[in-house]
VOMARRO-612927 format. One line per 10 residues: number of its first residue (from 1); their letters; for each residue y, x, z of N, C-alpha, C. Coordinates in steps of 0.02 Angstrom, whole numbers, plus 50000, padded with zeros to 5 digits. Layout:
# VOMARRO-612927
NUM = a = Y/X/Z/Y/X/Z/Y/X/Z ~ ...
END
This chain:
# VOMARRO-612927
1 = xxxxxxxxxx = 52553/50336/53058/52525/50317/52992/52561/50353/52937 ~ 52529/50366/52890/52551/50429/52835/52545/50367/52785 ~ 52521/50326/52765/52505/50276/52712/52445/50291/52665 ~ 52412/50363/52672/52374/50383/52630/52316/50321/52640 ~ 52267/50299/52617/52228/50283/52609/52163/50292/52636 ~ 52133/50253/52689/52060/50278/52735/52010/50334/52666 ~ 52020/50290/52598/51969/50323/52538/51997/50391/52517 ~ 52061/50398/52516/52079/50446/52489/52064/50513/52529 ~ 52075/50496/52598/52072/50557/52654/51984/50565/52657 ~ 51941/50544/52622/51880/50544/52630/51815/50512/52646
11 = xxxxxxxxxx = 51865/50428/52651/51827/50367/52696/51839/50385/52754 ~ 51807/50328/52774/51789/50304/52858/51778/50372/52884 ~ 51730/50411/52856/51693/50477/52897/51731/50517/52897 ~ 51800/50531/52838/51836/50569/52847/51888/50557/52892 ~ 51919/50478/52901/51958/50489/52958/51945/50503/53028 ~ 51874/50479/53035/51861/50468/53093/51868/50584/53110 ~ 51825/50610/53061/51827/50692/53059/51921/50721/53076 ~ 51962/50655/53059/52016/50703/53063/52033/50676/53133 ~ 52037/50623/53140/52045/50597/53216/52024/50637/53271 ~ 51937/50646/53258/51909/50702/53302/51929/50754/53333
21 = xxxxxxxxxx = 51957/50804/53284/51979/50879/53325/52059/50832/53352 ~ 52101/50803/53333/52181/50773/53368/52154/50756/53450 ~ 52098/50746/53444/52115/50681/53521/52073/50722/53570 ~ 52006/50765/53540/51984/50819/53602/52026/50895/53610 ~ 52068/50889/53570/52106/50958/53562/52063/51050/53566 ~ 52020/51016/53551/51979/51082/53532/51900/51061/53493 ~ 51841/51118/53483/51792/51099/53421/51755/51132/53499 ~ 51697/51089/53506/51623/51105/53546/51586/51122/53490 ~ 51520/51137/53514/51458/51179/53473/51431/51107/53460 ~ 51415/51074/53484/51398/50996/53460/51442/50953/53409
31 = xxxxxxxxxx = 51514/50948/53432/51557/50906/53361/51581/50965/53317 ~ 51563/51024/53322/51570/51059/53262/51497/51060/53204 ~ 51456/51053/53255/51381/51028/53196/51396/50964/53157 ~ 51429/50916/53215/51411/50847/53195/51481/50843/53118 ~ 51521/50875/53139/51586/50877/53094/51560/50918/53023 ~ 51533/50984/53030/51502/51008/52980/51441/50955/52933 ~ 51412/50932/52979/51366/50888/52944/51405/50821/52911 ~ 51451/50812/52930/51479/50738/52894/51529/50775/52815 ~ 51555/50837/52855/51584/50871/52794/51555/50896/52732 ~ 51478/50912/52742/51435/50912/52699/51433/50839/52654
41 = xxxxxxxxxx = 51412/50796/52683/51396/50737/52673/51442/50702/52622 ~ 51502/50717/52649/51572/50684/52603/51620/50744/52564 ~ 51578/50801/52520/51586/50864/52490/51632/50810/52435 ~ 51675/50878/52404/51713/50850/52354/51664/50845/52278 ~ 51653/50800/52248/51609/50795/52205/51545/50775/52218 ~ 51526/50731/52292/51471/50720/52293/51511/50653/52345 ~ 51464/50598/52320/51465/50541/52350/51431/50506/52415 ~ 51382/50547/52420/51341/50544/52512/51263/50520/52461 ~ 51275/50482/52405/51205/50451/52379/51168/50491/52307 ~ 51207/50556/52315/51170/50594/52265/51210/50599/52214
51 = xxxxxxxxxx = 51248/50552/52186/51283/50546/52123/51343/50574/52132 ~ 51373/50614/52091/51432/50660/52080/51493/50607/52076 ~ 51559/50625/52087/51611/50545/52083/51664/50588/52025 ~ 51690/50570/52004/51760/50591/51954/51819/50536/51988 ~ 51850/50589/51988/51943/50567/52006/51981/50533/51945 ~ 51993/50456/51932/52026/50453/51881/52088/50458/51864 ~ 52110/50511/51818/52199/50542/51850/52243/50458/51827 ~ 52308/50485/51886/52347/50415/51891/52305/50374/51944 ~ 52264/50373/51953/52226/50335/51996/52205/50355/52046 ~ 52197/50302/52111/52159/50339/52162/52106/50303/52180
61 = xxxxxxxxxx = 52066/50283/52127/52000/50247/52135/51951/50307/52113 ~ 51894/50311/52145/51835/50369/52131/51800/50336/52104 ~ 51792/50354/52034/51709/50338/51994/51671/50374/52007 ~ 51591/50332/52018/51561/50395/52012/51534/50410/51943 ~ 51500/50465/51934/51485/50491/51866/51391/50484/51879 ~ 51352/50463/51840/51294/50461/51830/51272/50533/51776 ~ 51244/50562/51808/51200/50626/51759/51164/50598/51716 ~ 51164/50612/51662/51115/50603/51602/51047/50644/51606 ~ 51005/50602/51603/50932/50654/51604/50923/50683/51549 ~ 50897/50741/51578/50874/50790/51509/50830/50770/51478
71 = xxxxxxxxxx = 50829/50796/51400/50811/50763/51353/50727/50815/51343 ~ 50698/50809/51366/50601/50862/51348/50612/50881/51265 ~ 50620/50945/51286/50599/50987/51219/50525/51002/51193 ~ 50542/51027/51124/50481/51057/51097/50460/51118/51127 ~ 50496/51152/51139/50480/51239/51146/50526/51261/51090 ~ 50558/51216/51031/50578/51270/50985/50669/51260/51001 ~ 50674/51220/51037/50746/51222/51035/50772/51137/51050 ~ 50744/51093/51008/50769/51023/50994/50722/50975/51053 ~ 50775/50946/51053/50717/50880/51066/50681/50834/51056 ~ 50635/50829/51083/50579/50771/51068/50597/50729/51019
81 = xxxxxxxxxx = 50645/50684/51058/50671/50605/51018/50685/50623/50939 ~ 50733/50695/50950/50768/50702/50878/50698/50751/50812 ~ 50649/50759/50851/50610/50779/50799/50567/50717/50802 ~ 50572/50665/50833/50513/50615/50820/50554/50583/50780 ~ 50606/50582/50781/50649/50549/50713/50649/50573/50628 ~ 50640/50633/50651/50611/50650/50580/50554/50675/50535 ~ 50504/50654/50617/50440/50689/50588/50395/50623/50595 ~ 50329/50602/50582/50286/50553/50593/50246/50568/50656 ~ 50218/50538/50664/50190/50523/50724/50107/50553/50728 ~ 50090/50603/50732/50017/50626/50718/49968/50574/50707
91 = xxxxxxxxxx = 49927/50568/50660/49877/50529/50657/49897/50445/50621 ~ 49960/50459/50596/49988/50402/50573/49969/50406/50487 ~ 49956/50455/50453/49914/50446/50377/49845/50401/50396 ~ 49825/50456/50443/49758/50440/50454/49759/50369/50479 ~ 49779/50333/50511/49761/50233/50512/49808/50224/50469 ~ 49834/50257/50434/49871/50208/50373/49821/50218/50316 ~ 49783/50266/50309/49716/50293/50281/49651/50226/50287 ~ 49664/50212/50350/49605/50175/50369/49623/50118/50372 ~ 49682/50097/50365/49685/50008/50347/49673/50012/50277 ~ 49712/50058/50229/49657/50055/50166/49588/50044/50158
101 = xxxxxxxxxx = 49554/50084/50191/49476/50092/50153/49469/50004/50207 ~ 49499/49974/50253/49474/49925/50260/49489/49878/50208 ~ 49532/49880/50173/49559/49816/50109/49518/49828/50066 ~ 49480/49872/50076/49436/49884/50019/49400/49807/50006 ~ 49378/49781/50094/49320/49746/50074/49349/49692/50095 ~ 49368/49658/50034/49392/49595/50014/49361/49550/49963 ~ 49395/49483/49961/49348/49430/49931/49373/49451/49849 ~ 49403/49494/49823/49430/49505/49758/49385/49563/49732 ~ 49387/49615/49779/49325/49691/49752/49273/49655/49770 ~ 49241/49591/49813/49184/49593/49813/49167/49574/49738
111 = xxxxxxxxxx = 49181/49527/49709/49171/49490/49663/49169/49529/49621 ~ 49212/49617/49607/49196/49666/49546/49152/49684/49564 ~ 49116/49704/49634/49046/49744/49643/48989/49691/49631 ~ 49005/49623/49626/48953/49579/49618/48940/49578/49539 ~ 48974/49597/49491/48994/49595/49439/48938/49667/49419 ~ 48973/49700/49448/48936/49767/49402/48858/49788/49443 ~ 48855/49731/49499/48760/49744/49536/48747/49680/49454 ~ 48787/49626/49431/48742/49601/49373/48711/49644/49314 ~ 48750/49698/49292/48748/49730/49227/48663/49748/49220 ~ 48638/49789/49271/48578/49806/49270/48507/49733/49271
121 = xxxxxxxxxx = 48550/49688/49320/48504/49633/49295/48499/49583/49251 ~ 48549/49585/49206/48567/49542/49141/48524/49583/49089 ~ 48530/49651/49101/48489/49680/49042/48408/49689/49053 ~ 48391/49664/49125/48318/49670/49146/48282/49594/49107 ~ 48343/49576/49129/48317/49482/49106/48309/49475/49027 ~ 48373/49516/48999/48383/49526/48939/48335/49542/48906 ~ 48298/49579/48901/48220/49622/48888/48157/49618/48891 ~ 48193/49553/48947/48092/49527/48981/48086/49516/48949 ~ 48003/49530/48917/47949/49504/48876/47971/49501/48811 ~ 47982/49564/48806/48016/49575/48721/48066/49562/48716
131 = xxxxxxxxxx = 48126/49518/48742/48195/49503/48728/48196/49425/48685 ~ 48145/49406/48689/48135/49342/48618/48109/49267/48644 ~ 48089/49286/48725/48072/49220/48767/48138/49172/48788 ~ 48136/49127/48769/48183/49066/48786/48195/49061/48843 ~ 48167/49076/48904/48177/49036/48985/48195/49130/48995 ~ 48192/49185/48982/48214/49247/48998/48286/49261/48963 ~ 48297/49225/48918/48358/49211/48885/48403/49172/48924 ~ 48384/49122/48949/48408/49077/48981/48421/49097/49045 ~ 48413/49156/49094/48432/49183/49148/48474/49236/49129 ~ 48453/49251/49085/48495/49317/49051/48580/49289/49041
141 = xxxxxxxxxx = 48581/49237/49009/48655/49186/49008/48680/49153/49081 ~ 48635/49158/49112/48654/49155/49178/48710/49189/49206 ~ 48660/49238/49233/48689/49310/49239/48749/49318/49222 ~ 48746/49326/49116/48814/49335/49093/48872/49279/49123 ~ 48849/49216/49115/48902/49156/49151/48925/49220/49206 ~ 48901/49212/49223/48915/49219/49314/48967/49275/49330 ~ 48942/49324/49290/49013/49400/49276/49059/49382/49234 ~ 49058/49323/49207/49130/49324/49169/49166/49264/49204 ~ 49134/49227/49255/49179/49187/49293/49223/49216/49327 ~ 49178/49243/49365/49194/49323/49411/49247/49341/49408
151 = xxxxxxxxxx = 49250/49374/49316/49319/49407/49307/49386/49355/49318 ~ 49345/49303/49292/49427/49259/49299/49458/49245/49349 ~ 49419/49250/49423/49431/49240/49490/49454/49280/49532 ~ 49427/49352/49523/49447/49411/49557/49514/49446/49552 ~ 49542/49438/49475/49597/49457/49456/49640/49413/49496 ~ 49639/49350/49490/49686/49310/49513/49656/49296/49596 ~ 49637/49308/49635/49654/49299/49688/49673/49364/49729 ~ 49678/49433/49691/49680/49495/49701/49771/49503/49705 ~ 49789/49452/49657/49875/49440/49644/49899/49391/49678 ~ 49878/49343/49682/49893/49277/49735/49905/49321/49809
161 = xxxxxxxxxx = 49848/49358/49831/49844/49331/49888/49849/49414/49914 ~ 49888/49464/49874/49909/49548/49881/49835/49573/49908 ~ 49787/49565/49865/49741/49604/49882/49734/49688/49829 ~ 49767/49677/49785/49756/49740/49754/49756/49824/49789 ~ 49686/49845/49757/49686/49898/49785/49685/49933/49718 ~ 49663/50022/49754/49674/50075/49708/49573/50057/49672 ~ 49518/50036/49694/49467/50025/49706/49479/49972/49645 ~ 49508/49931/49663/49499/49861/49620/49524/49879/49537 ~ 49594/49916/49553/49616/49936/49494/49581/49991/49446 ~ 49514/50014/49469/49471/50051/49427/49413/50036/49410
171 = xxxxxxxxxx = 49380/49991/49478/49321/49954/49462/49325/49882/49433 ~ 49373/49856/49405/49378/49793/49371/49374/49790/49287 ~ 49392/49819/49274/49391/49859/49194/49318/49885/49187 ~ 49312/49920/49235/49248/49952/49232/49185/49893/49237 ~ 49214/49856/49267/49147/49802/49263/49147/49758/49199 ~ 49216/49745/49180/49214/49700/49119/49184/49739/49060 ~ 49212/49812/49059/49175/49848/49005/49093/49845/48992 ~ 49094/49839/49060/49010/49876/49072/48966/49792/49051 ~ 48980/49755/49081/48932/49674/49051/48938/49674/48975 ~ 49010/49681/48946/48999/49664/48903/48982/49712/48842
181 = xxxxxxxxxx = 48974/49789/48873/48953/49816/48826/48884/49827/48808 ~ 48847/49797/48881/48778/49790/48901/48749/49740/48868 ~ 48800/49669/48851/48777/49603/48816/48786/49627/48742 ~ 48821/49665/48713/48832/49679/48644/48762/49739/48619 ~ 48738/49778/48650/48711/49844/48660/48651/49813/48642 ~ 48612/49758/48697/48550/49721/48702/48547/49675/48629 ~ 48599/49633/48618/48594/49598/48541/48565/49633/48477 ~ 48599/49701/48482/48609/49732/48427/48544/49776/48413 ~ 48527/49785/48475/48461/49836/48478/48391/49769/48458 ~ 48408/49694/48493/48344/49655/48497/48375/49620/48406
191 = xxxxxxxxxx = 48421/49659/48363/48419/49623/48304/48461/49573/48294 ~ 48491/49532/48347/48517/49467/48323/48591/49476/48310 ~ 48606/49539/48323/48691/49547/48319/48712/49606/48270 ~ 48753/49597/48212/48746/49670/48167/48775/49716/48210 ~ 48743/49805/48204/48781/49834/48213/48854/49841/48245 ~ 48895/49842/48163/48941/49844/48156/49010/49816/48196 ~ 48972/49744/48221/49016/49708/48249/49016/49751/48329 ~ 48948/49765/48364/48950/49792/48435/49002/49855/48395 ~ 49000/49898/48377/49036/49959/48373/49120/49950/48360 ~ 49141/49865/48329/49213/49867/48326/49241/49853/48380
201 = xxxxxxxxxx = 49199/49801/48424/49209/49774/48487/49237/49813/48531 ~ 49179/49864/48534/49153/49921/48590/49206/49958/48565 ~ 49212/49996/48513/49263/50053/48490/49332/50015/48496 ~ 49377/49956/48509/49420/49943/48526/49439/49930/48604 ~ 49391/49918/48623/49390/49902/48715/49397/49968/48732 ~ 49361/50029/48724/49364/50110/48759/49417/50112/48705 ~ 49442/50119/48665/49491/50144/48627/49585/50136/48659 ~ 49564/50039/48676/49655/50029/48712/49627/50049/48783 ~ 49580/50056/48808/49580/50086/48869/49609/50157/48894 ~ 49581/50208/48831/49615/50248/48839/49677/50287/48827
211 = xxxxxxxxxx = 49686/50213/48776/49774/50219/48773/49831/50208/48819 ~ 49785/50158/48870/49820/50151/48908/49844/50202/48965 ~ 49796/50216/48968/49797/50303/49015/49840/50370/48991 ~ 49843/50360/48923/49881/50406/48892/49954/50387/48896 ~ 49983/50321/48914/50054/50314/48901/50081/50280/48981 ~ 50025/50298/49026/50030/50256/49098/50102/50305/49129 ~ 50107/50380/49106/50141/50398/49131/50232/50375/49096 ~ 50255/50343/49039/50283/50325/49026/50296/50229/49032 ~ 50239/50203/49070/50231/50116/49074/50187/50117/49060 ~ 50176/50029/49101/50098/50000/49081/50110/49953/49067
221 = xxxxxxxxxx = 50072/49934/49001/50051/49903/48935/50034/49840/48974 ~ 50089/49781/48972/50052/49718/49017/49998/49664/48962 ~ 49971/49644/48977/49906/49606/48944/49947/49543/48910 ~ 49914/49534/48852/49987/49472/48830/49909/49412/48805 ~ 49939/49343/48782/49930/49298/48775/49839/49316/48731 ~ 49852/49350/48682/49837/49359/48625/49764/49399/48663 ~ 49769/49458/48692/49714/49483/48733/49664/49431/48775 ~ 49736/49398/48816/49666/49359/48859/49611/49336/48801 ~ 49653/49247/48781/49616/49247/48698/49549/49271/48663 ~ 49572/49342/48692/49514/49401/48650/49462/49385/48690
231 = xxxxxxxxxx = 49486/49381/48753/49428/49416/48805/49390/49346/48804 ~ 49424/49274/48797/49380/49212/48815/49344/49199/48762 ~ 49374/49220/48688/49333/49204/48617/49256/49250/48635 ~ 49268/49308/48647/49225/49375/48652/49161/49333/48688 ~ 49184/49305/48773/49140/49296/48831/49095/49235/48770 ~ 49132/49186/48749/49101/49134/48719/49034/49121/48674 ~ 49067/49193/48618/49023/49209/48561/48966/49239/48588 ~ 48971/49299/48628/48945/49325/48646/48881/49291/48699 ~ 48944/49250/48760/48851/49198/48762/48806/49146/48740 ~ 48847/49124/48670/48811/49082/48622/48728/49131/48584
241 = xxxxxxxxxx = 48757/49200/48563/48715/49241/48557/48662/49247/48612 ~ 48684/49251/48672/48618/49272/48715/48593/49221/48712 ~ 48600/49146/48721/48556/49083/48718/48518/49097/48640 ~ 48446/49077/48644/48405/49054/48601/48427/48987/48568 ~ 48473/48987/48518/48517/48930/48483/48486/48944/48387 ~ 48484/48857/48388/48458/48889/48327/48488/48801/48289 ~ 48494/48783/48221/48509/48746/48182/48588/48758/48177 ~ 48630/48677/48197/48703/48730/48181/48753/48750/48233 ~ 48701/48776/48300/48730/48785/48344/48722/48877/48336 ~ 48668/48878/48293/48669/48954/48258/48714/48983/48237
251 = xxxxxxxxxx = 48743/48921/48189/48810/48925/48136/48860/48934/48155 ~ 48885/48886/48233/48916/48888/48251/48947/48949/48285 ~ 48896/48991/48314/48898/49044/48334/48932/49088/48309 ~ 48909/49093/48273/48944/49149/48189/48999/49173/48189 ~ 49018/49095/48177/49115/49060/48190/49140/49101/48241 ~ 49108/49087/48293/49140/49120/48363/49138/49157/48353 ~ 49073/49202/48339/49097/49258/48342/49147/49318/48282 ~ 49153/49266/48236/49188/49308/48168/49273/49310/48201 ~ 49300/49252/48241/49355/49234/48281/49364/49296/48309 ~ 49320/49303/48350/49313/49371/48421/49334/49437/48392
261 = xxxxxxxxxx = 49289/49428/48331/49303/49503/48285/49390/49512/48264 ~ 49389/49458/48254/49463/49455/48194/49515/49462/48289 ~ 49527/49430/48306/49551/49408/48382/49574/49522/48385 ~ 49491/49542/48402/49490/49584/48470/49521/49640/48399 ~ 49518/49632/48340/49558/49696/48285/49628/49693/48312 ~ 49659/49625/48277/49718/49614/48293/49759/49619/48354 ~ 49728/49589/48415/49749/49633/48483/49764/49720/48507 ~ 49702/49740/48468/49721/49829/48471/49754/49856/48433 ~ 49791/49810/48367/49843/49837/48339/49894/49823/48386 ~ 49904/49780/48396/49951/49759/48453/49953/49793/48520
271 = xxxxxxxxxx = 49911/49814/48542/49925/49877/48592/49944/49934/48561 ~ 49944/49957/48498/49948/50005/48469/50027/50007/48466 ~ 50038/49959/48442/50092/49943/48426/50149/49966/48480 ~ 50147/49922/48546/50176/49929/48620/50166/49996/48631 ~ 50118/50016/48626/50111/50089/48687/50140/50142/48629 ~ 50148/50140/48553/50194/50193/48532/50284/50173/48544 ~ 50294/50114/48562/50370/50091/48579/50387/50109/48647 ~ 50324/50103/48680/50332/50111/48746/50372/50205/48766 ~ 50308/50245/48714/50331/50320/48746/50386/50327/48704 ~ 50411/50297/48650/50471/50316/48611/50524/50313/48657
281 = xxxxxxxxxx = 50516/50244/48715/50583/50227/48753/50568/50275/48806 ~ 50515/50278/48849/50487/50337/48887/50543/50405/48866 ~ 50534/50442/48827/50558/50503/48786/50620/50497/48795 ~ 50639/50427/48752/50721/50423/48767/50759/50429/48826 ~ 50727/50382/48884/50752/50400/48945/50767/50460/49004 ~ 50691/50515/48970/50704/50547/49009/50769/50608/48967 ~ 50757/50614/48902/50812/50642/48863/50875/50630/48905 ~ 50895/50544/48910/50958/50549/48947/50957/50579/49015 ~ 50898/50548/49048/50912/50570/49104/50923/50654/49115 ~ 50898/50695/49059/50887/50768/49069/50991/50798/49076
291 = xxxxx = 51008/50772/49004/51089/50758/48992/51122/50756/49055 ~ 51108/50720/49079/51152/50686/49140/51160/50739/49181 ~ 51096/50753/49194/51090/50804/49255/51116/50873/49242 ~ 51121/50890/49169/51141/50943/49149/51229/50924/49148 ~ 51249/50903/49148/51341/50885/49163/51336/50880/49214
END
């Protein structure tokens, strides 16, 4: 006995290989196959089960070592994993594309497209039979009811409940414009509304509209107390006018609508107001920010 270790000399297979040639005192053509084949078997760096072993120095325990699988390239050099880490996944705009156009059709844009299929039939109703029949009047205020509820519903369940789209945010304006420039347009043409008043209305609604577009790239102009206000005096007067009203619900009308006038001036000074403070601070910021970057 030497003390070495059955593992160290090669295992079991190796002692038994060294035992072998000691005790027949010579190698036959048979235990030299069978000896070659076990010597294969128990190679230095190979474990008999495929896996490579490492010697741990100081130690005479054999780990074995597990190969790492190769990693599938592109063709250009890298691998897979490390370019799928920095690239997207083909076809990933495209269904991120298409869960959009599905939000389209929600209970918030339906209610703007229900809104602006009214415009054309408020003004059909509006018109029947001269514009001056009571029960064609009376669908005609329908109608109007019905698009200005609309508005009050769509906005707010569009925010409640994260439905806003890019769709909603162009066709919602667009519908409020469009009823009510359709209900002001029809008054004024069938006589019962001056002029003057559709053109201050109208010329302030497209006017902060397109102010707003002009200063979107510096902020957007949030809607304050004073606007809504505008918009509920406006809906009011405006469908007191389409009803066939007459004694002092005539009068009354008036009122409303002299409110609406005074209301919808004063509001577009007041956007006027915001959206030149707005690009002043706009200007300022990027001034600093320009500074900064230049140090």
């Amino acid at each position: 006995m030497t003390g070495v270790p059955a593992s160290a000399a090669g295992g079991p297979s190796g002692a038994r290989r060294a035992k072998g040639p000691a005790s027949s005192g010579g190698l036959t053509p048979a235990s030299g196959r069978a000896l070659a084949r076990e010597a294969r078997d128990t190679a230095p760096g190979d474990s008999g089960d495929g896996r490579a072993r490492r010697e741990v120095p100081g130690s005479e325990e054999v780990h074995p070592v597990v190969p790492s699988s190769p990693q599938p390239t592109d063709g250009s050099g890298g691998t897979a994993e490390a370019q799928g880490s920095t690239r997207a996944p083909r076809g990933g705009k495209i269904a991120a594309a298409a869960v959009d156009q599905a939000s389209v059709w929600n209970i918030a844009n339906l209610l703007t497209m229900l809104r602006l299929l009214l415009v054309p039939a408020f003004v059909m109703l509006m018109l029947a039979d001269g514009g001056y029949d009571p029960a064609w009047r009376s669908l005609a205020w329908a109608a109007f009811a019905i698009a200005m509820i609309t508005d009050l519903f769509d906005g707010h369940l569009a925010r409640t409940y994260n439905l806003v789209t890019d769709f909603g945010k162009i066709a919602d304006p667009i519908a409020d414009k469009a009823i009510m420039g359709a209900a002001l347009i029809c008054l004024s043409a069938l006589g019962d509304l001056p002029w003057w008043v559709t053109g201050v209305i109208l010329g302030r609604e497209l006017g902060i509209t397109l102010l707003r577009f002009l200063v979107i790239r510096y902020g957007v102009i949030p809607a304050s107390r004073g606007g809504k206000l505008k918009t509920l005096t406006q809906g009011v007067a405006v469908g007191m006018y389409v009803l066939a009203l007459t004694g002092w619900l005539a009068t009354l009308r008036w009122w409303v609508m002299a409110a609406a006038v005074v209301l919808t001036v004063a509001t577009g000074l007041d956007y006027v107001k915001q959206a030149i403070v707005l690009r002043r601070q706009g200007i300022a910021e990027r001034k600093a920010a320009l500074e900064e970057t230049e140090e």
